[in-house]
N, C-alpha and C positions, 0 to 999 in steps of 0.2 A: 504493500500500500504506500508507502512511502517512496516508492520509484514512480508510482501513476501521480501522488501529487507533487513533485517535484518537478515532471516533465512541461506542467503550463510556468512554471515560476520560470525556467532556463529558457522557454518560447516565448515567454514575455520579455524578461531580460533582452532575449537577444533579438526582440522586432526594435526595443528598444534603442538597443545597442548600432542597430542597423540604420535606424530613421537618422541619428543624428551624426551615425557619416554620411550620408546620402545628403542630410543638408549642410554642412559642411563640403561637398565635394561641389553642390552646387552653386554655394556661395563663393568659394575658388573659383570656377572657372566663369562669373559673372564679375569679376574682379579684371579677371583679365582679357579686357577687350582690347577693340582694333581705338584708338584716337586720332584724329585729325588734327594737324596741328596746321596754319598755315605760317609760311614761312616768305611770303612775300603779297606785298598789295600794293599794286599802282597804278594810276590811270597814265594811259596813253595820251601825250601832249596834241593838242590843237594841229599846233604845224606838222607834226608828225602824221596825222591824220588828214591832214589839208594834203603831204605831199602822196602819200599812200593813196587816195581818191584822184589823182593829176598824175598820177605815174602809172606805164603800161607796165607791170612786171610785179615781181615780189620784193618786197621791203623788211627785210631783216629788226625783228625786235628782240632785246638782248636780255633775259631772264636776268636779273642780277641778282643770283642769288649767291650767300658766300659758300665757297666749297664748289657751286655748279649744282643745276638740276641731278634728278636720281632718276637710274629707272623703277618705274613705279612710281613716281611724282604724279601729279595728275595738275593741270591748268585748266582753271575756269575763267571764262569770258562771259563777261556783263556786257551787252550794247543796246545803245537806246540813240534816240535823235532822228537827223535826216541826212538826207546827201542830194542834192542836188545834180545829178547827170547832166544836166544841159541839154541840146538835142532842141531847144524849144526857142519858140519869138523873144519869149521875155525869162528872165529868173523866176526860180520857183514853178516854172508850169512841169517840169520832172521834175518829182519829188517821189523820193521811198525810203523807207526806212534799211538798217545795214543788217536787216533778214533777207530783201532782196526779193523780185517780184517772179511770180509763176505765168507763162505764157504760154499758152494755148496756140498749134497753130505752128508755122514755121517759126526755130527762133533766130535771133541774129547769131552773125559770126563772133565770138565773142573769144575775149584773147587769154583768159587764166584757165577757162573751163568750158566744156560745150552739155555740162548735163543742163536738163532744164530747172533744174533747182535751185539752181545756181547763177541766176540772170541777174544782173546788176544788185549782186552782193554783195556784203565786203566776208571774206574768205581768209582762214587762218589753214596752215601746212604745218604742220611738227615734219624732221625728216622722216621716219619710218613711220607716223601714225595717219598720214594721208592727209587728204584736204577734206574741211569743214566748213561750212554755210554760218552764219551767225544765228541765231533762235533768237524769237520775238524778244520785246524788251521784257523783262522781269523775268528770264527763264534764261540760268545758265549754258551755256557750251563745254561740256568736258572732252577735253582732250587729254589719255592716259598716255603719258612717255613712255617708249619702249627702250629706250639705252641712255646710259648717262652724257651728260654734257652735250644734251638734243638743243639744235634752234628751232625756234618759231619762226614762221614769216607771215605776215598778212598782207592782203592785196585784195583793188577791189576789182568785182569781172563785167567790166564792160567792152562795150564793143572796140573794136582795132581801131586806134588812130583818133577817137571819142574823147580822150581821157583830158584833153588839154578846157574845156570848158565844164569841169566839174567840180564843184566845190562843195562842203557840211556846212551845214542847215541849210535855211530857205529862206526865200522876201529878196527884196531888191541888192541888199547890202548882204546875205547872208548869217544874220546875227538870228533868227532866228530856230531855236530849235535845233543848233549845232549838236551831231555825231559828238558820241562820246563812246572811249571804250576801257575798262576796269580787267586787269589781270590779274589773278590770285595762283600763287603754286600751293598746293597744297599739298605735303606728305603726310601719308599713313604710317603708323607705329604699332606695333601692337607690345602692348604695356604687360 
């Protein structure tokens, strides 16, 4: 009799025993998550982006971070404003934003890119992670680095030979509603 009531006290004990390493193992491995740390933030200067919209080609932007990018960094792109294409009687009658518009229908010949996604965009390259479109204003661009010490370049795609009457924002003078663009590197840790 004495081994039958002994057998719930040692099952008890040891559900016991069990529940609080199980919470214990789960509290470890909620300790140790991924963190984001970001390790750089800057906007992209005016004239910098005046010449990037007036230039046919890509325009090298220099991560400055110390040490250099990692692989596995990740950059996020913020962009909001307008840009002014030209193409028109007066300022401001082409205007889009640096998401860049979808055409239906033939499109033009166009000198960074011929997807249709991609028509009068402004467009970001990492070397090995390809070319990116910008997303609407309030909704990041990630682009994840594949090797260390990667450049950025951005460029905007319009058409061949265009580029010389294009200017951010809009109105007569351009002050309104100027292109802006916001870079963050962000690395992952896990803690």
């Amino acid at each position: 009799m004495n081994e039958s009531k002994a057998m719930p006290f040692i099952r008890i004990v040891f559900l016991r025993v069990f529940s609080v390493f199980f919470v214990l193992c789960v509290v470890h491995l909620s300790l140790a998550a991924d963190v984001e740390s970001r390790i750089l933030t800057t906007y992209i200067p005016q004239d910098t982006l005046e010449t990037v919209v007036r230039t046919e080609g890509w325009t090298e932007f220099p991560l400055a971070v110390k040490g250099g990018v990692r692989k596995g960094d990740t950059v996020r792109i913020w962009a909001g404003g307008s840009i002014d294409r030209g193409n028109g009687d007066q300022p401001g009658q082409n205007v889009g934003g640096p998401q860049g518009l979808t055409i239906e229908g033939s499109a033009p010949t166009l000198a960074l890119s011929q997807q249709p996604g991609h028509t009068y965009a402004l467009l970001f390259k990492a070397e090995e992670a390809g070319l990116h479109r910008c997303l609407p204003a309030g909704k990041p661009l990630e682009i994840k680095l594949a090797k260390d010490q990667e450049k950025l370049f951005l460029g905007f795609n319009d058409e061949k030979g265009r580029y010389g009457d294009n200017h951010i924002g809009k109105g007569r003078r351009h002050e309104l509603d100027p292109l802006w663009v916001r870079v963050e590197v962000v690395r992952t840790v896990v803690d």
